[in-house]
DSSP file (Angstrom, degrees, kcal/mol; ACC not computed):
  #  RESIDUE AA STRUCTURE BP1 BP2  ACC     N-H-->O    O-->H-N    N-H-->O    O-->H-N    TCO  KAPPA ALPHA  PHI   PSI    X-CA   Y-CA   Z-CA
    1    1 A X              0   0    0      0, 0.0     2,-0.2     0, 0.0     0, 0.0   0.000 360.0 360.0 360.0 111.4  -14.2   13.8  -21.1
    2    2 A X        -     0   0    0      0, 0.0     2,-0.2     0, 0.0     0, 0.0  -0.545 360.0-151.6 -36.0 112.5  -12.6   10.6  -21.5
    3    3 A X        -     0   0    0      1,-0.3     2,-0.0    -2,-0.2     4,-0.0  -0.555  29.4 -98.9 -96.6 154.5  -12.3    8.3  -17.9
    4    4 A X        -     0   0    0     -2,-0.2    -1,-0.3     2,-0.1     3,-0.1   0.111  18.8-124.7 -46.3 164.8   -9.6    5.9  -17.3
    5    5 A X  S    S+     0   0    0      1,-0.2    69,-1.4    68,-0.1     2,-0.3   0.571 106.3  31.3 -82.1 -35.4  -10.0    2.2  -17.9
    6    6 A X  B    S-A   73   0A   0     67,-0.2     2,-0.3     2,-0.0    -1,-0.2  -0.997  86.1-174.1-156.8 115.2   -8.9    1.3  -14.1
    7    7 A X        -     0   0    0     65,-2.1     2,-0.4    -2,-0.3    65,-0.2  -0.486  27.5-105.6-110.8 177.3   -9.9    4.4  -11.1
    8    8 A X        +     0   0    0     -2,-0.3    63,-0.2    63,-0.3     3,-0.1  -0.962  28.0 177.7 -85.9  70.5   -9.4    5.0   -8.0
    9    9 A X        -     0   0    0     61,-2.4    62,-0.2    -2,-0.4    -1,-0.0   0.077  50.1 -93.7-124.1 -16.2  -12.0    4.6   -5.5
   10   10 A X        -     0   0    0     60,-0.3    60,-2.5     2,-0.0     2,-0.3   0.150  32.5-129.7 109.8 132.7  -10.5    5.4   -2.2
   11   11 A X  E     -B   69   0B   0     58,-0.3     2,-0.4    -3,-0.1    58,-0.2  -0.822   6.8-149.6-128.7-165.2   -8.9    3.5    0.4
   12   12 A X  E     -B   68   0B   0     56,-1.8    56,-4.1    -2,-0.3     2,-0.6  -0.922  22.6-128.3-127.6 149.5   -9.1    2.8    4.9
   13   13 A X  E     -B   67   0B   0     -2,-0.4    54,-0.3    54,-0.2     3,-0.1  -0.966  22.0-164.3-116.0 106.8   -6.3    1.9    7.1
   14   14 A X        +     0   0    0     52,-1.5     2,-0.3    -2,-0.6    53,-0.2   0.300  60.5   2.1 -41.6 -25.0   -7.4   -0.7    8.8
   15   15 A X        -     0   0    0     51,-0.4    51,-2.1    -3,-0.0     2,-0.3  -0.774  64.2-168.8 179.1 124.4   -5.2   -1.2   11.6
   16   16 A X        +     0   0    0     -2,-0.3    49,-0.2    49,-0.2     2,-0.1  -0.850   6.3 179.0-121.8 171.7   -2.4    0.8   12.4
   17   17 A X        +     0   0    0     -2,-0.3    47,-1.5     2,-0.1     2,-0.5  -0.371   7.8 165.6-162.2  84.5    0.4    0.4   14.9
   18   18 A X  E     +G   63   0C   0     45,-0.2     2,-0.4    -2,-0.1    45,-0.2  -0.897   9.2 179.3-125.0 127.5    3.3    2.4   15.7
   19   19 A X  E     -G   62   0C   0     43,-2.4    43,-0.5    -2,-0.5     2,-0.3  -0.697  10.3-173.5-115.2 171.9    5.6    1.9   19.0
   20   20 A X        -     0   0    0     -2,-0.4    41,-0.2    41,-0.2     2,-0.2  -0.939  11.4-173.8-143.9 125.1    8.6    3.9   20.0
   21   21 A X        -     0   0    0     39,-0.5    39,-0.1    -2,-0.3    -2,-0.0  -0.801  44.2 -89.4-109.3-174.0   11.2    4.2   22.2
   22   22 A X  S    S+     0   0    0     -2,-0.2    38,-0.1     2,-0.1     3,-0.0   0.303  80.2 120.8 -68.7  10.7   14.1    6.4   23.3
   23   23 A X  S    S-     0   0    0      1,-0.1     2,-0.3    36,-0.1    36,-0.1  -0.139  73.3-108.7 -71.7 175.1   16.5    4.9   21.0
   24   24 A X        -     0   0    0     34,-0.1     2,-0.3     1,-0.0    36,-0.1  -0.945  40.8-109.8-124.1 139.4   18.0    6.9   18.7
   25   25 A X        -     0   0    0     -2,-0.3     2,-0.0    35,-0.1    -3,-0.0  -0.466  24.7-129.9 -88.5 129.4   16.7    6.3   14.9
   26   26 A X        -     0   0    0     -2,-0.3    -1,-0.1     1,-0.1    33,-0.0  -0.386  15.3-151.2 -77.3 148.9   18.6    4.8   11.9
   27   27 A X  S    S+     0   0    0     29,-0.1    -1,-0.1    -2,-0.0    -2,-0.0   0.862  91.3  79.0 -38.9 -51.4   19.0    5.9    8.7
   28   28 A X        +     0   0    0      2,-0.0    29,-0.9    28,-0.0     2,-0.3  -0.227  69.4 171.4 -94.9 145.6   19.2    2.2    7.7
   29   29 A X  E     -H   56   0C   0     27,-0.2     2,-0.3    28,-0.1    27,-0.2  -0.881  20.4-153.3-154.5 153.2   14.7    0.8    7.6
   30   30 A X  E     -H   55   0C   0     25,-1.7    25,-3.0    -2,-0.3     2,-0.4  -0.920  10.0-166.8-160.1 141.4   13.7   -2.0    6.5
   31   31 A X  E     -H   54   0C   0     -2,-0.3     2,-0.3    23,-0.2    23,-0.2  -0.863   1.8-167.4-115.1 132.2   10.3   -2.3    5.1
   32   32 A X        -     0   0    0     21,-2.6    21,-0.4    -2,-0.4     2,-0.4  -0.540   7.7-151.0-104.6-163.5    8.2   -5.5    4.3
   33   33 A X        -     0   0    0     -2,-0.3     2,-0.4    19,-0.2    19,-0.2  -0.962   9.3-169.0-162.3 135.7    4.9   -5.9    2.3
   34   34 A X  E     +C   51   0B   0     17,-2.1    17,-4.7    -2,-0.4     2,-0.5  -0.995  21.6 178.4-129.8 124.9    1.9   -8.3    2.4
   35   35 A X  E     +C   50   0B   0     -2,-0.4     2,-0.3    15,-0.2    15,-0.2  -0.951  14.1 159.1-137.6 163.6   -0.3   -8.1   -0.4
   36   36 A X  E     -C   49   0B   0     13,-1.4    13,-2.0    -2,-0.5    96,-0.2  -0.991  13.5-169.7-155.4 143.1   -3.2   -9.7   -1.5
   37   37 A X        -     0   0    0     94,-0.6     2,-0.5    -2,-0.3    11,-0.2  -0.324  15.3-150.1 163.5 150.8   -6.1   -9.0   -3.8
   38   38 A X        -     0   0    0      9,-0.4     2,-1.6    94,-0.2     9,-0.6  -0.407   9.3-154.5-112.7 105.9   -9.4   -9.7   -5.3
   39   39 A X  E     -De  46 134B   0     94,-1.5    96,-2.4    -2,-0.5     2,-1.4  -0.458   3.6-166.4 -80.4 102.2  -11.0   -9.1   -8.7
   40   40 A X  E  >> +D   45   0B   0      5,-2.3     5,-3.5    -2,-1.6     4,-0.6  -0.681   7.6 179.0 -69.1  88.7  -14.7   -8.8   -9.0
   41   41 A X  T  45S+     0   0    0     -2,-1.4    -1,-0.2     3,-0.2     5,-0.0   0.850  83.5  52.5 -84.0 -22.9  -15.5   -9.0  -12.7
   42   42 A X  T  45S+     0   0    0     -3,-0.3    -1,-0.2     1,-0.2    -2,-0.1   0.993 120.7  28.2 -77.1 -38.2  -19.1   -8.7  -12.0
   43   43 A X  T  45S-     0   0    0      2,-0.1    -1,-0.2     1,-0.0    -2,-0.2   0.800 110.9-131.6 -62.8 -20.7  -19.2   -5.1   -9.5
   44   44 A X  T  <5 +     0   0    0     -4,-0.6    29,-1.3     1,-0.2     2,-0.3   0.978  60.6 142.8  64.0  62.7  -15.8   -4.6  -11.9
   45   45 A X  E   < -DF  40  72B   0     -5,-3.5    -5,-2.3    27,-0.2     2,-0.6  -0.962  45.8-163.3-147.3 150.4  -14.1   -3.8   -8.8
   46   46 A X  E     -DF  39  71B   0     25,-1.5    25,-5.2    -2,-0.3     2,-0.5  -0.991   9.5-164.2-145.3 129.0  -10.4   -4.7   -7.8
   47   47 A X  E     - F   0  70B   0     -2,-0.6    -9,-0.4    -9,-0.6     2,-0.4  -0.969   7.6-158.6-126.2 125.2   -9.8   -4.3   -3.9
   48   48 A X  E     - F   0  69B   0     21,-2.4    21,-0.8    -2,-0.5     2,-0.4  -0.851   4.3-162.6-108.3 138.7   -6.2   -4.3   -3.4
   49   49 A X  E     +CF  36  68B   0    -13,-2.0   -13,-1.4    -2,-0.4     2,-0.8  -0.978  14.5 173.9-116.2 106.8   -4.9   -5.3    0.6
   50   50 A X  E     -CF  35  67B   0     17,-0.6    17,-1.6    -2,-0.4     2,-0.2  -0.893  10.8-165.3-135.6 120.3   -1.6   -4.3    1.1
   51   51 A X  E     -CF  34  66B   0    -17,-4.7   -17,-2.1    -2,-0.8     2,-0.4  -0.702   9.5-158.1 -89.3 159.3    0.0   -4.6    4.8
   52   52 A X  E     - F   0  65B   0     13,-2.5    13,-1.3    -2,-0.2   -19,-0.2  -0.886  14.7-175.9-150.2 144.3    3.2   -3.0    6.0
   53   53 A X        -     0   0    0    -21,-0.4   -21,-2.6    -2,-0.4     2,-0.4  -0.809   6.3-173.8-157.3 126.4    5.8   -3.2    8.5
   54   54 A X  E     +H   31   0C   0      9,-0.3     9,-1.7   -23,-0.2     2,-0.3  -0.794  10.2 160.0-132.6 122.9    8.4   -1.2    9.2
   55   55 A X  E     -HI  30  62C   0    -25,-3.0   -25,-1.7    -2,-0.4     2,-0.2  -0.930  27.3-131.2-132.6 157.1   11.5   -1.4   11.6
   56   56 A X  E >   -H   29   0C   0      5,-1.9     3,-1.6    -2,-0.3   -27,-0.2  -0.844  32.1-115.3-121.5-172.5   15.1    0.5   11.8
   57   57 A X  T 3  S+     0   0    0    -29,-0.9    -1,-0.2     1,-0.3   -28,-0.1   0.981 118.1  48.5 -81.8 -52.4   18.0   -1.4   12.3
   58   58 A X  T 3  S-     0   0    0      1,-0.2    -1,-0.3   -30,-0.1   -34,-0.1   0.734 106.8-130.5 -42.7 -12.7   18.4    0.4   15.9
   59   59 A X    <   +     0   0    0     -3,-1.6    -1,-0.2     2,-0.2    -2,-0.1   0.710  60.2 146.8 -16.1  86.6   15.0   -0.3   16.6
   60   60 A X  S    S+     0   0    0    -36,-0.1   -39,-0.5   -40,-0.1     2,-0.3   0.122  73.7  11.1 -66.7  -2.0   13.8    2.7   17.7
   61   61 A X        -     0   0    0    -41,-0.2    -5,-1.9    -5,-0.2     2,-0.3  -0.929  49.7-162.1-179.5 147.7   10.2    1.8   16.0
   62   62 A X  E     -GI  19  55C   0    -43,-0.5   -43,-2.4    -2,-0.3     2,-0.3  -0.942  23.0-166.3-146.4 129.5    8.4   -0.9   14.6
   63   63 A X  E     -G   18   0C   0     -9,-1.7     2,-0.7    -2,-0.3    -9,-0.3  -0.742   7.4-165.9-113.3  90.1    5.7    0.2   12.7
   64   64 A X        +     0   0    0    -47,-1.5     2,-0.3    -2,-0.3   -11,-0.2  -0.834   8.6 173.1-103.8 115.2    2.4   -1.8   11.2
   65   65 A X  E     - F   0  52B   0    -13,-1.3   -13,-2.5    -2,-0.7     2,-0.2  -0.714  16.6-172.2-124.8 129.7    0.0   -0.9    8.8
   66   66 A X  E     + F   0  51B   0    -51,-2.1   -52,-1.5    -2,-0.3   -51,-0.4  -0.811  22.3 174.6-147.4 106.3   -2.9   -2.8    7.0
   67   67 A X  E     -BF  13  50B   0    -17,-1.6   -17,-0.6   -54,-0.3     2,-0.2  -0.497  10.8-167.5 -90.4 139.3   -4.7   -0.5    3.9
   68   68 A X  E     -BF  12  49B   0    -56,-4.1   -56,-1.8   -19,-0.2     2,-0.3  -0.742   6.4-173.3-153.1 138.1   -7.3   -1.5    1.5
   69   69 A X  E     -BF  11  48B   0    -21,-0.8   -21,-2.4    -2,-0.2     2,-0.4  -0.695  12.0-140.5-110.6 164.9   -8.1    0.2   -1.2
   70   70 A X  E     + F   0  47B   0    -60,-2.5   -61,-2.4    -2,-0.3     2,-0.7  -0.895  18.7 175.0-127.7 132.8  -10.7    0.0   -3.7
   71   71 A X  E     - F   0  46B   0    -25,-5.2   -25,-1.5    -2,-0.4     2,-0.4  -0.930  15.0-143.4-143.1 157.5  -10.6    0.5   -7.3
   72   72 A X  E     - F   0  45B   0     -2,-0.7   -65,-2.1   -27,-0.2     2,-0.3  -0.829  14.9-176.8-110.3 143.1  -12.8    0.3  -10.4
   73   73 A X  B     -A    6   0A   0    -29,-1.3   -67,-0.2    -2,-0.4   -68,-0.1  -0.989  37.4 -62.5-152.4 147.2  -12.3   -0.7  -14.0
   74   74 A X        -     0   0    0    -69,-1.4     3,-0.4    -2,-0.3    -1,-0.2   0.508  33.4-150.0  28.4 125.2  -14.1   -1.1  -17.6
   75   75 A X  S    S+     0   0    0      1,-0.1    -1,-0.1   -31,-0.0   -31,-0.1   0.847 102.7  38.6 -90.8 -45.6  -17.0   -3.6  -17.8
   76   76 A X  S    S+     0   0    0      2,-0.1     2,-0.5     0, 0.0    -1,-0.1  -0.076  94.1 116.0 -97.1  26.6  -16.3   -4.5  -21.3
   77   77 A X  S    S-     0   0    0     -3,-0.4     2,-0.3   -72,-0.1     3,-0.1  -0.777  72.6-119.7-104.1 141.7  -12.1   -4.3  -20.9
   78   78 A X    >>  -     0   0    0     -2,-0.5     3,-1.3     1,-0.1     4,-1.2  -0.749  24.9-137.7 -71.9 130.2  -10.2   -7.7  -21.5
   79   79 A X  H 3> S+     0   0    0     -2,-0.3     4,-0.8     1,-0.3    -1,-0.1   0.783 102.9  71.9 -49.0 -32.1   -8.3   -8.2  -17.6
   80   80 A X  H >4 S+     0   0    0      1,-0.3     3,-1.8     2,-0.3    -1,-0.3   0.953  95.6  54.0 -52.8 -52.9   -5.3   -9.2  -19.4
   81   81 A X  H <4 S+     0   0    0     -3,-1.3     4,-0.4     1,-0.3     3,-0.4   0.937 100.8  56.5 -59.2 -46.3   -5.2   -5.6  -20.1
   82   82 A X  H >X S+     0   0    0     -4,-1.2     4,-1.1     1,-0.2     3,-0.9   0.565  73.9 112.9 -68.1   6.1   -5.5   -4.6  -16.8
   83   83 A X  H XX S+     0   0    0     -3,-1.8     4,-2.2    -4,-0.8     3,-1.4   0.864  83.4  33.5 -21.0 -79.9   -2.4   -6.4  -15.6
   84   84 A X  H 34>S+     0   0    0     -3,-0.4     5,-2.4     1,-0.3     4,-0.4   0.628 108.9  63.6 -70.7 -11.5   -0.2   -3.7  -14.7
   85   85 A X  H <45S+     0   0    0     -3,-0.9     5,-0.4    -4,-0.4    -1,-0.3   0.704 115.0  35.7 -87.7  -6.6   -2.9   -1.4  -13.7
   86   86 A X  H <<5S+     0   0    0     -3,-1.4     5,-0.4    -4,-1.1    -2,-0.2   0.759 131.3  30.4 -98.6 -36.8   -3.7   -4.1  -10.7
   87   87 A X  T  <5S+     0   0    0     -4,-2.2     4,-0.5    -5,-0.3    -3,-0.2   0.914 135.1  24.8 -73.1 -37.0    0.1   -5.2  -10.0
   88   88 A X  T  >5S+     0   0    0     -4,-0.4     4,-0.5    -5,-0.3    -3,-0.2   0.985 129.1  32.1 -89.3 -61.3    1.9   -2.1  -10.9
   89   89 A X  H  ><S+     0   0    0     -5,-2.4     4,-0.6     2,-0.2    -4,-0.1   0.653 102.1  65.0 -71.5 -38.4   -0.3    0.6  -10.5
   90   90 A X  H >> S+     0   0    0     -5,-0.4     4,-2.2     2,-0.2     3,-0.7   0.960 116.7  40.3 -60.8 -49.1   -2.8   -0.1   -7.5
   91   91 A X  H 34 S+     0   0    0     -4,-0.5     5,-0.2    -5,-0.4    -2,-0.2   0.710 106.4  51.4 -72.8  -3.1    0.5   -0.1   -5.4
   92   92 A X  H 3< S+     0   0    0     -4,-0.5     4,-0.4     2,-0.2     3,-0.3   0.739 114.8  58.8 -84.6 -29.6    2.5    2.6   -6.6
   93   93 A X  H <X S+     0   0    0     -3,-0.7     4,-1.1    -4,-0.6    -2,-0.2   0.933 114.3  27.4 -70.2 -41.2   -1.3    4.3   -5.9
   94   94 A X  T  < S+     0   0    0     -4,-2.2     4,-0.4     1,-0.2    -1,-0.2   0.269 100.0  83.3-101.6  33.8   -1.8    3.7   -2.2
   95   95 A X  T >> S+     0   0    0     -3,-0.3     3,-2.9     2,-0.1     4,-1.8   0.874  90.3  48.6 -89.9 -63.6    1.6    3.6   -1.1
   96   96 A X  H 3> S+     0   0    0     -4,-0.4     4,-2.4     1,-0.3    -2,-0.1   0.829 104.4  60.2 -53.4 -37.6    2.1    7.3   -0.7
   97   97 A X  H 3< S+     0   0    0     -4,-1.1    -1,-0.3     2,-0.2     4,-0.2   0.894 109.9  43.2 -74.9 -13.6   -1.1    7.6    1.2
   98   98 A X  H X> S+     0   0    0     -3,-2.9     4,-1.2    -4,-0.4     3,-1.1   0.907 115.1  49.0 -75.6 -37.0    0.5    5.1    3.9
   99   99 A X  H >X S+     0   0    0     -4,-1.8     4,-2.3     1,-0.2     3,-0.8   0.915 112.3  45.9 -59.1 -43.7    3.8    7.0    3.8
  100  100 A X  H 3X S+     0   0    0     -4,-2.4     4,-0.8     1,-0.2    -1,-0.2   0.421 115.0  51.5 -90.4   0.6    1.9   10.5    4.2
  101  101 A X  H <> S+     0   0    0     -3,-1.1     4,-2.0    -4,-0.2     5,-0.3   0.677 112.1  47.1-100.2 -40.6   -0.3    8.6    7.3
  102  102 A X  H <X S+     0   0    0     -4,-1.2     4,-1.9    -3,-0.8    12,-0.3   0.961 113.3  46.4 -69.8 -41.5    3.0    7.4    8.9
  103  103 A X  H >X S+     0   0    0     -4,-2.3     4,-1.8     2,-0.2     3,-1.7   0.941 110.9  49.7 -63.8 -65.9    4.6   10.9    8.6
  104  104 A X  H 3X S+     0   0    0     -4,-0.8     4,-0.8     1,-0.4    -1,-0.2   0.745 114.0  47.8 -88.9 -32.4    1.5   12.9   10.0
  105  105 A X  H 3< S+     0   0    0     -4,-2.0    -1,-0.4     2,-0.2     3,-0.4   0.883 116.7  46.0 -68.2 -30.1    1.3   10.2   13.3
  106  106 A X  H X<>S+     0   0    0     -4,-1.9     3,-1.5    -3,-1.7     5,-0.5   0.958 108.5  47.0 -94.5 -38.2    5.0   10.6   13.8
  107  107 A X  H 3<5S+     0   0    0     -4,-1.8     3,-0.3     1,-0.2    -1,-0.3   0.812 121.8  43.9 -75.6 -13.0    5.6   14.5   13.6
  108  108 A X  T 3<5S+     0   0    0     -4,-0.8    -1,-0.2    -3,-0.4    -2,-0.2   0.256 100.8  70.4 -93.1  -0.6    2.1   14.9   16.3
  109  109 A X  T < 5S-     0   0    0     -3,-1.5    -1,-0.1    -4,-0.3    -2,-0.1   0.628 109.5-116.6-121.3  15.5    3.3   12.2   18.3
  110  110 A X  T   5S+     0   0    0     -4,-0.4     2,-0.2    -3,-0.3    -3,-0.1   0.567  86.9  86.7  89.2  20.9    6.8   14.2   20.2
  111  111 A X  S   <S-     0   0    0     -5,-0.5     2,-0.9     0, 0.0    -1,-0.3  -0.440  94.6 -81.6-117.1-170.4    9.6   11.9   18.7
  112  112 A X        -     0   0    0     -2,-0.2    -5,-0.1    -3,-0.1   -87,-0.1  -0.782  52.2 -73.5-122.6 137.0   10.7   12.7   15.8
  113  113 A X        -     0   0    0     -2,-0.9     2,-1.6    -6,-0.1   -10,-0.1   0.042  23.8-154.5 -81.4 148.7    9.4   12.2   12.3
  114  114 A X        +     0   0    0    -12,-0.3     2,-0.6   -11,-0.3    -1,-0.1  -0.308  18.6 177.0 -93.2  90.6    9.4    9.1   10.4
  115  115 A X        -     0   0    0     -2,-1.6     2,-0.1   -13,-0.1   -15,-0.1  -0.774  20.3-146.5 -94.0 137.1    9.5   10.0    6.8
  116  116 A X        -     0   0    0     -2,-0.6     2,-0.1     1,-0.2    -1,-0.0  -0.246  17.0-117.2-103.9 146.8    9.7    7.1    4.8
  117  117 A X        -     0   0    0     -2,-0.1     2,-0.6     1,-0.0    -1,-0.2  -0.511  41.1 -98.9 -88.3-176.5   11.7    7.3    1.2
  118  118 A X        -     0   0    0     -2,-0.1    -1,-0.0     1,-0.0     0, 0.0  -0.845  45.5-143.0-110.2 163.2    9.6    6.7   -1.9
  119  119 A X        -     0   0    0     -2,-0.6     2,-0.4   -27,-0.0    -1,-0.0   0.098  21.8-123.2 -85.3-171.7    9.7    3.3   -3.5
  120  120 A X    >   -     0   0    0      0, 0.0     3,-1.2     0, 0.0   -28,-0.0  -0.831  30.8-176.9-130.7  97.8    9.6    1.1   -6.7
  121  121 A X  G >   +     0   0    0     -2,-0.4     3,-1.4     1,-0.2     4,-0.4   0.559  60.7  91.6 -61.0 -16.6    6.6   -1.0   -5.9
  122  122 A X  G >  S+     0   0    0      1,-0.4     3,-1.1     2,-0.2     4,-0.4   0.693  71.0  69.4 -91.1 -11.2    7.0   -2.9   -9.0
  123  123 A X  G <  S+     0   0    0     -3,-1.2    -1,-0.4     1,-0.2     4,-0.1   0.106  99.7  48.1 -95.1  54.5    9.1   -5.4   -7.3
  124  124 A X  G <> S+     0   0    0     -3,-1.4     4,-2.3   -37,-0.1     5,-0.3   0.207  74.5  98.7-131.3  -4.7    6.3   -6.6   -5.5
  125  125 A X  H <> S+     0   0    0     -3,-1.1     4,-2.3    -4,-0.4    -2,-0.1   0.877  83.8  56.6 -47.2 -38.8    4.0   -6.8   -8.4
  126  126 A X  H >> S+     0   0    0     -4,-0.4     4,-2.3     1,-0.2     3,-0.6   0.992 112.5  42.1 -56.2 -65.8    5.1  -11.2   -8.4
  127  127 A X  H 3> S+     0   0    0      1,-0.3     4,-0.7     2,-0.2    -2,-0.2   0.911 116.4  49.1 -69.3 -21.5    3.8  -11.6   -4.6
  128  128 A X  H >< S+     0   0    0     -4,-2.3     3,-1.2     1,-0.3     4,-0.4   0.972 116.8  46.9 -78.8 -40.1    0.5   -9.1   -5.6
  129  129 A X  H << S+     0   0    0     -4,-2.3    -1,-0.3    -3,-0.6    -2,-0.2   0.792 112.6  42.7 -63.9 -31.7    0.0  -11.4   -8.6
  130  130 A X  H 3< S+     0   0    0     -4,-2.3    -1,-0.2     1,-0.2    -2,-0.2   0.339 116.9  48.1-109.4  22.2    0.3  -14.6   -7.1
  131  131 A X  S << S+     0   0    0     -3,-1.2   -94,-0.6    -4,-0.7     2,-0.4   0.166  89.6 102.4-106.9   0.1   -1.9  -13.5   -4.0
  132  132 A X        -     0   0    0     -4,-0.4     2,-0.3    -3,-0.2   -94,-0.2  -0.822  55.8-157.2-104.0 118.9   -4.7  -12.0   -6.0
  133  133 A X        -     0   0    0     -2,-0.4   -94,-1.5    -3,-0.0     2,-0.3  -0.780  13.3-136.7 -82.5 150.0   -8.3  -14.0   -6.7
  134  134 A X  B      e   39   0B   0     -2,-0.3   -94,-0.2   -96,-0.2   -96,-0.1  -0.850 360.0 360.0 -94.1 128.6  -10.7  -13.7   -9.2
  135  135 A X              0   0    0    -96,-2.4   -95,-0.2    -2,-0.3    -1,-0.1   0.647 360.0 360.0-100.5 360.0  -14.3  -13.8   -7.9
């Protein structure tokens, strides 16, 4: 069986935060991202940090989220190759587990739930790239 070059290792949510009131919730969201993250060529290990925050324009919620996930790659692979699998790919991976974290606290929590649409991370691949160190 043939393994990937660049896995998938699991991540934690670090710090969540979701308030509410009785306001009534917009369509209209607006989401930011902070990312950051750090390549380890000796462990081979690329630990991706990606914060969220989330408001609607009534604001009826503001919602904040801080993941990291962990991921592993190739000992003997040029990084140059791995570009897109650290800009492109580590967020397009752990985004859906924050969306599926937000939804499952908001349908338990008696409001009504906040399902998030899905994205195209890839225009955030510049801030992940120019936040990311090599150790």
């Amino acid at each position: 069986m043939n393994y990937s070059q660049f896995q998938f290792r699991g991540f934690k949510i670090e710090r969540s935060l979701i308030e509410r009131n009785s306001n009534t919730p917009s369509k209209q969201i607006y989401i930011n991202f902070k990312l950051s993250g750090i390549i380890n060529t000796e462990k081979t290990n690329f630990q991706l940090k990606l914060d969220v925050k989330i408001k609607d324009k009534n604001k009826s919620f503001n919602i904040e989220i801080d993941a990291v996930a962990n991921f592993s790659f190739e000992k003997n692979i040029e990084l140059s190759n791995l570009d897109n699998y650290f800009y492109v790919n580590a967020p397009a991976i752990l985004f859906p587990y924050i969306r599926a974290y937000i939804s499952a606290l908001t349908t338990l929590s008696g409001f009504e739930a906040i399902n998030l649409p899905t994205l195209n991370v890839t225009k955030i691949e510049k801030d992940l790239k120019e936040n990311t160190k090599q150790i």
